[in-house]
C-alpha positions in Angstrom: -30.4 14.0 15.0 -29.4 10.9 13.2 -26.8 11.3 10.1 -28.6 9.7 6.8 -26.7 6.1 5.5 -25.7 7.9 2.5 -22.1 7.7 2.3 -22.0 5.9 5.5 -20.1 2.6 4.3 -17.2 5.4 2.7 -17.4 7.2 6.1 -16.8 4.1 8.0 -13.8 3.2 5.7 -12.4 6.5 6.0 -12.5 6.1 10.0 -11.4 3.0 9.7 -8.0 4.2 7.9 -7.3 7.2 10.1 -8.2 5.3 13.7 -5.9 2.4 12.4 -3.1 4.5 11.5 -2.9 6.8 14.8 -3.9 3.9 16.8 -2.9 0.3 15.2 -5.1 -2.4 14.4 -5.1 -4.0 17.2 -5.9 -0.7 19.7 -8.6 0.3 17.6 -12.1 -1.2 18.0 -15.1 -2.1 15.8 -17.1 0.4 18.7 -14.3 3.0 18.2 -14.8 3.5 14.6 -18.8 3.5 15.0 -18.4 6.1 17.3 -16.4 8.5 15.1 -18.8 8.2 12.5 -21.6 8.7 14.6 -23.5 5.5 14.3 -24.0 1.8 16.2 -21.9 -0.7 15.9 -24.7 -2.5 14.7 -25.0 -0.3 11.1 -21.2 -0.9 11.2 -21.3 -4.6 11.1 -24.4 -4.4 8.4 -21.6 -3.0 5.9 -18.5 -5.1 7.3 -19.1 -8.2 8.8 -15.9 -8.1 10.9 -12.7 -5.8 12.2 -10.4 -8.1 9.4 -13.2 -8.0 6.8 -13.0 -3.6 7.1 -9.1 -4.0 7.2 -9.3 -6.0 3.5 -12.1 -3.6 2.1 -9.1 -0.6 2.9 -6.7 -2.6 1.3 -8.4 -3.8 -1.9 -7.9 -0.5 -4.2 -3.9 -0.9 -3.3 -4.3 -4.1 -4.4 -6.4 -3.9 -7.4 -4.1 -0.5 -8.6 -0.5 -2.8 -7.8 -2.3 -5.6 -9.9 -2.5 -2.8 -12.8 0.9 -1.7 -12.5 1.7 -5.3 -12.6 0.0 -6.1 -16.1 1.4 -2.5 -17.2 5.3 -4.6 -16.8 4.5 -7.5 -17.9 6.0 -7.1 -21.6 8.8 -4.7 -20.4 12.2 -6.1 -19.9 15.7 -4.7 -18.9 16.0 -0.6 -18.5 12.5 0.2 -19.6 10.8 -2.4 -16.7 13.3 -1.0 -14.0 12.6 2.3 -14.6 8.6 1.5 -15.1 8.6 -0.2 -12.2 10.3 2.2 -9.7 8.5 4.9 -11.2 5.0 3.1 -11.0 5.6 1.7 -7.3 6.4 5.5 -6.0 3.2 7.0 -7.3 1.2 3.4 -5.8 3.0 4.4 -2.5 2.3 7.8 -2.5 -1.2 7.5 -3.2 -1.7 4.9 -0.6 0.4 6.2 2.1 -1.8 5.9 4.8 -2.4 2.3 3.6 1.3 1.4 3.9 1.9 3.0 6.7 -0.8 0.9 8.5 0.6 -2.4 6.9 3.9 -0.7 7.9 3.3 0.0 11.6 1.2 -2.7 12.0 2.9 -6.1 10.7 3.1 -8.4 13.6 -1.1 -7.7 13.6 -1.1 -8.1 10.4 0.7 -11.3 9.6 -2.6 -12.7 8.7 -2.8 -10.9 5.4 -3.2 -13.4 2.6 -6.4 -14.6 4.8 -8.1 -11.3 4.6 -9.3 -12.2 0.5 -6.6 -9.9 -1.0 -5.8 -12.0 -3.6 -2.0 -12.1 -5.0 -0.8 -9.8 -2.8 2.2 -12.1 -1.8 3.5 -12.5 -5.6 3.2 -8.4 -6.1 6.3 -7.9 -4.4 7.8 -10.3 -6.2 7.0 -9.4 -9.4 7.4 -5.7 -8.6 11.5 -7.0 -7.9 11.6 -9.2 -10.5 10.4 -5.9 -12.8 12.7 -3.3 -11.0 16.1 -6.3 -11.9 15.3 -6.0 -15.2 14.2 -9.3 -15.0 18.1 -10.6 -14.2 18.2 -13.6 -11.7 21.6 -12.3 -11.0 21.8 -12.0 -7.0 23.2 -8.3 -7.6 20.6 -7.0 -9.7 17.9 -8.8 -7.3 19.1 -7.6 -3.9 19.5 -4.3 -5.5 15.8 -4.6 -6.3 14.3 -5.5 -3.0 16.4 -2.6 -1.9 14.6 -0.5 -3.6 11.2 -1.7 -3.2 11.8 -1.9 0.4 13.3 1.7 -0.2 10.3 3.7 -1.6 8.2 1.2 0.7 9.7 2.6 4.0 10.3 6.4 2.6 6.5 6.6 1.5 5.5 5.3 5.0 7.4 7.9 7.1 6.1 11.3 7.6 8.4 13.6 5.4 8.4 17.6 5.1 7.9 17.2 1.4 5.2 17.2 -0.9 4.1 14.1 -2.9 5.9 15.3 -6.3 9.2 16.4 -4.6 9.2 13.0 -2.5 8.3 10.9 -6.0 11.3 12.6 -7.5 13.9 12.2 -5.2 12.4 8.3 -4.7 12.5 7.8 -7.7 15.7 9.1 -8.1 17.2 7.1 -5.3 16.0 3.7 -6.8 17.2 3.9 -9.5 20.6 4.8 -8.3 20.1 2.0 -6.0 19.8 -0.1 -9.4 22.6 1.2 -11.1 19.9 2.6 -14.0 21.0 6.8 -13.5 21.4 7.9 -16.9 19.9 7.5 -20.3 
């Protein structure tokens, strides 16, 4: 009996995700993920065109939510963007875990990112450091930045005993320490 092509576009991006994280990009096939779902790989390519065109439809809402975080820091300076940012970047992370972790896992595959239509995605990082400084061009307050980023980045990718609000917390926590900004 044939499953109806309700949903089937969200069932194929939901394959997608799961196949790519337990079995990279690159081992994972366009057949593979038709055949989880249950359907050709000919109804597969009628929703994505190609394997990099399925990858950039996963990674669009991470995109499009970092872009909002990014407009939400835009007129914060000093403490307040810091402690915005870090704050902001652990809840993007935790809600797109399984995203990260495939970027994560899967970055020599993946080097080819800009070219996949995610617009701006090279400046978020960027501008989430620039944010998390306090906007200070001093080297201190900037390596201490990307140390964070790359902080909650890596923490949000592994697979941790804790749940998502303990894990935010003590992120959180550790960024900011990382950025000398503990206190009131």
């Amino acid at each position: 009996m044939a499953r109806s092509s309700s949903g089937l576009r969200e069932r194929l991006l939901a394959s997608a995700l799961r196949l790519f994280v337990q079995h990279g990009y690159r081992g994972t096939s366009l057949a593979d993920i038709a055949a989880d779902v249950g359907c050709s790989k000919a109804s597969l390519l009628y929703h994505f065109s190609n394997k990099k065109m399925l990858l950039a439809e996963l990674l669009l809402p991470a995109s499009w939510e970092a872009s909002k975080l990014i407009a939400r820091l835009e007129h914060l300076d000093g403490r307040a963007a810091a402690v915005a940012a870090t704050g902001g970047f652990a809840d993007l992370s935790l809600r797109f875990r399984r995203e990260i972790k495939l970027l994560f896992d899967n970055l020599g595959d993946l080097a080819s990112l800009p070219e996949l239509g995610v617009e701006g995605v090279e400046d978020i990082g960027e501008q989430l450091i620039d944010a998390m400084a306090g906007r200070s061009a001093e080297p201190d307050a900037r390596v201490a930045a990307l140390m964070a980023l790359s902080g909650i980045f890596l923490t949000s990718a592994a697979e941790l005993p804790y749940d998502d609000e303990t894990l935010r917390e003590a992120m959180t926590a550790a960024a900011l320490r990382t950025l000398g900004r503990t206190g009131a």
